[in-house]
Every structure is written in C-alpha cells, then in structure tokens.
C-alpha positions as a printed Julia matrix, in Angstrom:
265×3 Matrix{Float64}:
   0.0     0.0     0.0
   0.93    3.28   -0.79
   0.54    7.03    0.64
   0.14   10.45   -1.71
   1.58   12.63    0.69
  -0.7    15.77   -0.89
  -3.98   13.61   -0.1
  -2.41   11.34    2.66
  -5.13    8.62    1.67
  -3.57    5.36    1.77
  -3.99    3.47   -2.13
  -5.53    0.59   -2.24
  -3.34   -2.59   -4.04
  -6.21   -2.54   -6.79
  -6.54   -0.42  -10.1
  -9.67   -0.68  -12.3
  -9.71   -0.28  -16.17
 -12.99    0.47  -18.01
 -14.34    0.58  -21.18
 -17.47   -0.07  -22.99
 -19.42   -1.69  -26.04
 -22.31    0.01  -27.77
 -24.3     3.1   -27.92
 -25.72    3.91  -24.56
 -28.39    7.0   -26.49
 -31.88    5.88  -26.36
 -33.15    7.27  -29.4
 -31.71    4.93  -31.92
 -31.64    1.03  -31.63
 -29.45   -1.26  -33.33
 -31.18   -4.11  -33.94
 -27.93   -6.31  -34.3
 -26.54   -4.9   -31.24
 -29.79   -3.31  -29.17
 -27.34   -3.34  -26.12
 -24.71   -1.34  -24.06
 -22.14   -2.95  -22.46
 -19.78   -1.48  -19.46
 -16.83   -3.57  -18.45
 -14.3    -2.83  -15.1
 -11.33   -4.81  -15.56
  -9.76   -5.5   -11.65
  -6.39   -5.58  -11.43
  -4.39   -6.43   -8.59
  -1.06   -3.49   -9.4
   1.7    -5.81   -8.6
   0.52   -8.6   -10.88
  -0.83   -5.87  -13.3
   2.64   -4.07  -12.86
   5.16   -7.38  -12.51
   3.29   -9.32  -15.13
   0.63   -8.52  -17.21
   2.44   -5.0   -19.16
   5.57   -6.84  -19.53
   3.64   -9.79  -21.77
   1.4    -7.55  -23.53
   4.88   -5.84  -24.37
   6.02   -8.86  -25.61
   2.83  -10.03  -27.33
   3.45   -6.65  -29.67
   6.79   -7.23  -30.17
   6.16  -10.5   -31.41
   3.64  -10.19  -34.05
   4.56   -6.25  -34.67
   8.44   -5.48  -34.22
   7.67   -2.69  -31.9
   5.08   -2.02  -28.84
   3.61    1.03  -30.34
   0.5    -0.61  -31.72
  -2.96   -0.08  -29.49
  -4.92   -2.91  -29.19
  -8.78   -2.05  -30.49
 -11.23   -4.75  -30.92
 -13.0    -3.03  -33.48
 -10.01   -2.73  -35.64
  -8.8    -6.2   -34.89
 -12.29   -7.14  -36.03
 -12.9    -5.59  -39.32
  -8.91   -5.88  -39.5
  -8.0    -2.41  -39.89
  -4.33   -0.52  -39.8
  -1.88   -2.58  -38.57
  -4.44   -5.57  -38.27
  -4.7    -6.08  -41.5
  -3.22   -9.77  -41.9
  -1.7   -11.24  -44.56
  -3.56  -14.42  -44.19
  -6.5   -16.89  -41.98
  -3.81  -18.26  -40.6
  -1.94  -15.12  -39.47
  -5.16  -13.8   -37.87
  -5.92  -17.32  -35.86
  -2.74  -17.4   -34.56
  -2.83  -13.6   -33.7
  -6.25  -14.13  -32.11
  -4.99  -17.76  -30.38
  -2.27  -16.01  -28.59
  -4.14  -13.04  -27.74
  -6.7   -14.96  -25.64
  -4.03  -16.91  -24.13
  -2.48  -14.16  -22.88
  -5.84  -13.27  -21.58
  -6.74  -16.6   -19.7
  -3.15  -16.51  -18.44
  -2.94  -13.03  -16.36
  -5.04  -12.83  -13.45
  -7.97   -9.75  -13.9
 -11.44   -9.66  -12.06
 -14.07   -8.65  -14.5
 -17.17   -6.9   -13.53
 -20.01   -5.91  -16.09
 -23.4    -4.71  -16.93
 -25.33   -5.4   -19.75
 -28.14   -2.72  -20.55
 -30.42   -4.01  -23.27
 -31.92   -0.88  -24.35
 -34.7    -2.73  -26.4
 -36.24   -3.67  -23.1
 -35.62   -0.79  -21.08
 -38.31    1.04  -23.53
 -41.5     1.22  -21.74
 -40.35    1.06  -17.89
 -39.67    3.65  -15.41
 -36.23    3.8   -16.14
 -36.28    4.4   -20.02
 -35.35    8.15  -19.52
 -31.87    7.22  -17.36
 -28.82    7.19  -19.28
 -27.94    3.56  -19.96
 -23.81    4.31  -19.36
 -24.96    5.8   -15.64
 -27.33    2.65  -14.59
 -24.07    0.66  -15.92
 -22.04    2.92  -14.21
 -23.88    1.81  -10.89
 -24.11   -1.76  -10.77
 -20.1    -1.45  -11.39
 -18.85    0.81   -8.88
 -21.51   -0.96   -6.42
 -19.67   -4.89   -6.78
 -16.2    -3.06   -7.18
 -17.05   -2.18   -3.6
 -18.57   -5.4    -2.68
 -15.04   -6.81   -3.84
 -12.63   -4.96   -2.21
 -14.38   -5.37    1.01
 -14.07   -9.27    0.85
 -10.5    -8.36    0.08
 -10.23   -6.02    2.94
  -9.72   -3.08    0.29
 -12.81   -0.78    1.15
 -11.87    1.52    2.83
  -8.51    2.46    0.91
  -8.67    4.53   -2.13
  -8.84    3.05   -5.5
  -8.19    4.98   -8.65
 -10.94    3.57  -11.85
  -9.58    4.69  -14.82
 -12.06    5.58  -18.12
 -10.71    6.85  -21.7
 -11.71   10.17  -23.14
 -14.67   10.21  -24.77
 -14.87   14.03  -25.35
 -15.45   17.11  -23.18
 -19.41   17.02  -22.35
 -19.31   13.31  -21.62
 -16.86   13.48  -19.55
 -17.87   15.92  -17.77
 -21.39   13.94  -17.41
 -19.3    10.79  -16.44
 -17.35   12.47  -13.95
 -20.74   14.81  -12.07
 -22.48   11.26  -11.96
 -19.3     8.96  -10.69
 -18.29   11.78   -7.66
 -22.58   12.16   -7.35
 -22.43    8.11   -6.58
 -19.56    7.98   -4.45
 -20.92   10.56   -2.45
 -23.59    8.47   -1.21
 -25.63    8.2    -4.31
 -26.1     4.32   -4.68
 -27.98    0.97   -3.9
 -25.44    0.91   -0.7
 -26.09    4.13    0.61
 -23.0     4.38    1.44
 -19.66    6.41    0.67
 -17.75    4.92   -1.65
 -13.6     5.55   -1.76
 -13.13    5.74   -5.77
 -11.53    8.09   -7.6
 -11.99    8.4   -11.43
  -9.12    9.04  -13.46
  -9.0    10.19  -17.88
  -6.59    8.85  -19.75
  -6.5    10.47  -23.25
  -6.84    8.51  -26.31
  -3.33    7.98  -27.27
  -2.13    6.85  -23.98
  -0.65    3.07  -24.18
  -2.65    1.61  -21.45
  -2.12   -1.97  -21.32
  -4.83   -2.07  -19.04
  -7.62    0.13  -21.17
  -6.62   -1.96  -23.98
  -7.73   -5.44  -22.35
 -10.95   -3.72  -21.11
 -11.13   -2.53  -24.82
 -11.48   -6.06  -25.89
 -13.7    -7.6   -23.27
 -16.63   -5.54  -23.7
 -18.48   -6.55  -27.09
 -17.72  -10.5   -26.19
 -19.83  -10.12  -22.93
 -22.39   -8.33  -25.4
 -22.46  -10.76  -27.75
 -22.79  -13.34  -24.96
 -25.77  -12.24  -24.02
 -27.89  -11.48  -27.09
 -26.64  -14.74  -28.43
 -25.65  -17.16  -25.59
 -26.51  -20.07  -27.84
 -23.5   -18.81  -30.73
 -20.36  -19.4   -30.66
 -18.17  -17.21  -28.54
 -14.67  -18.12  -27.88
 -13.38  -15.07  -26.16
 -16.29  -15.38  -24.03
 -15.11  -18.85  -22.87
 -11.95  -17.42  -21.63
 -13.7   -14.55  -19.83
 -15.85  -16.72  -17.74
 -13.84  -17.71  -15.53
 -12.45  -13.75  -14.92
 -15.98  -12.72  -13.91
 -16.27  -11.9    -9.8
 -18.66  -14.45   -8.53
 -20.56  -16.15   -5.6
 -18.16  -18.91   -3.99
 -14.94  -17.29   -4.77
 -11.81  -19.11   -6.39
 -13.73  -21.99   -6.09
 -16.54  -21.37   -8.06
 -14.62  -19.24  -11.46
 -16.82  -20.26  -14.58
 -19.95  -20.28  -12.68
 -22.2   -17.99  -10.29
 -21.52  -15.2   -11.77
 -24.85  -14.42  -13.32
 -26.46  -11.06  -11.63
 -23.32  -11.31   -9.36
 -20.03  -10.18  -11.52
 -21.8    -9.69  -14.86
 -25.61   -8.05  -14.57
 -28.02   -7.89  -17.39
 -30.29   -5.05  -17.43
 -33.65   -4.95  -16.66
 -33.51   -9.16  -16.15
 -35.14  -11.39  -17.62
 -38.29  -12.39  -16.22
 -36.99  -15.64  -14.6
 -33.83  -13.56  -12.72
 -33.92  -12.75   -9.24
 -31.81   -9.11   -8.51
 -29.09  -10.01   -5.47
C-alpha cells in the first residue's frame, strides 16, 4: 500500500480499467446490437505491474516489431491498420495467442449489460444507460474490495476520453455516486481518473477487448463465442476461487432490466 503525501489517503493494491461496447443514447436502436455494455477490468497493481504489461509488451513485439501498436477490438475485427493480416492463418494465430495471454494473467471482471430494447416502456427508459451501468459497477467493485479487505482504501478507476461534455457527465455522476448516491447508501472511496486517447494503457486496452464479447454473450448465448469462454472464468462471482466459470450471473456480470426468470441479489 501506498501514501500520496498531498492527499495522505492510503492506495488501495487494486486499479480498475474500463471501457465499454455500444451506444448507450436511447433514441436509436441497433437491432444487431440493441445493447450497451460497461466492463471494469480489476487488477491487482503488482501482478498488473510485474506481469501482465511486460507480456502484452512482448505479445506486440512478437507479431509487430515494436510495442507502439494499441490494441482495439474493433479494428482487430474488421482488421483495420496494422491488423490487416496477410492471411486466416496469421489472424488465428494472432487471435490464439491473444486470448491466451488473456486466460493466463489474473484480472477480475465486472459488467453490466443494458439491453436498451427492453428498457423502452419502464420507469427507467429516460436514465442514461452508461450511468445505470455505471452503478451496478462501482456498487460490486465495492462489494469486492471489502471481501478483500480493500474498502476503505482509495482506488483509482480509470475511463478513456470520450470528449469534453461526456466526460464531464461521467465524472458529475461517478463523484454524485460515491458521495452516497447508490444501492449501498454508502460512501464509496473511488476516484476516477482520464486517460487520453493515445495513452498506451495496457490495461484500457484489455478492457477494450472484453466488452463486445460479454455483449455478444448475451444477445446470443446459444453462438459461438470463444473469447467469451476465456472470460468466464475472470468474472467476480458467488463462492470465490472456487466457483470461477460459474455464479456469476447477476453477481459479476448483470443484465439489465432481467429477464423475467432472474432474481436481482
């Protein structure tokens, strides 16, 4: 644990990444993708700091030359810039590794899942999707790091620009939350950090790529979904260590409003 000596809060020994999948406006629906997805990747810092840069490093290296290439699902997807592979077998080697890496280094993931489609209609149709995603998150983030003894230390939870007026809207509604504003009624000891668009975050750029798989997931939980199979088992759940793969449902990942047959926790 460490001190600032201009705040003299004690840090806690987690750091949070976020990033997110979808549109979260109301007015237009995409009926592939009628959803918006927020994802807080958990990091403990000396794994994240010991471990996890130092192979993503090497990861880019490897299939680059150099580690100045940002990692963006959307580009790996439609295999844009420096994603564009020379061949099938290039990419599914690329993508192999890639979620190897993934299963290998130790993150907690904690999501929401806002499908927008059936949010028409009820009370909450006028909230802002991001901000009842926003919620859910910080609330387990705090439900972790008091079973890891964590609470009451101050963790930094780090989003990427998005542009003036929403961050400005993303920052009023995260201090409005911590300040008492939530399902716990309770304080909560987070402070949100920008990181501007260029920055080589190893740990925005894992969060980057997590998001649309837990989408996909759960518009089409009967496709396949490989990346989804790896992030499973990252999810915070009921039962701890134990239990990875499982109980996670409405615990680490929430889906938004539930289906009829789900009980809220």
């Amino acid at each position: 644990m460490k001190t600032n000596e201009n705040s003299n809060r004690v840090f806690s020994d987690y750091i949070v990444y976020v990033d997110e999948s979808g549109d979260h406006g109301m007015q237009n629906l995409d009926p592939n993708y009628p959803v918006f997805v927020l994802a807080f990747c958990i990091f403990h810092k000396r794994h994240y700091s010991d471990q996890v840069v130092s192979a993503l490093h090497q990861f880019k290296f490897k299939h680059f030359g150099h580690d100045l290439v940002v990692l963006h699902e959307h580009d790996i997807r439609k295999e844009k810039g420096a994603f564009s592979f020379k061949s099938r077998q290039q990419k599914t080697m690329f993508l192999a590794e890639l979620s190897q890496l993934i299963h290998t280094h130790n993150f907690i993931l904690v999501s929401c899942v806002i499908n927008k489609a059936r949010l028409k209609g009820l009370p909450d149709q006028n909230e802002n999707p991001y901000h009842l995603a926003l919620g859910f998150c910080l609330e387990t983030l705090y439900e972790f790091l008091q079973e890891k003894h964590q609470n009451e230390l101050l963790t930094h939870v780090v989003f990427e620009c998005r542009g003036k007026r929403e961050d400005d809207e993303l920052e009023l509604e995260f201090r409005r939350m911590c300040d008492g504003t939530n399902r716990l009624g309770i304080d909560l000891p987070f402070e949100i950090v920008f990181a501007d668009k260029k920055v080589d975050s190893p740990g925005l750029q894992l969060a980057d790529l997590v998001a649309r798989p837990v989408g996909l997931n759960v518009l089409r939980p009967d496709q396949p979904n490989t990346a989804f199979d790896v992030l499973k088992e990252k999810f915070y759940c009921s039962g701890g260590r134990r239990n990875v793969g499982k109980g996670y449902e409405n615990w680490g990942l929430k889906i938004y409003p539930p289906q009829k047959s789900e009980k809220p926790r």
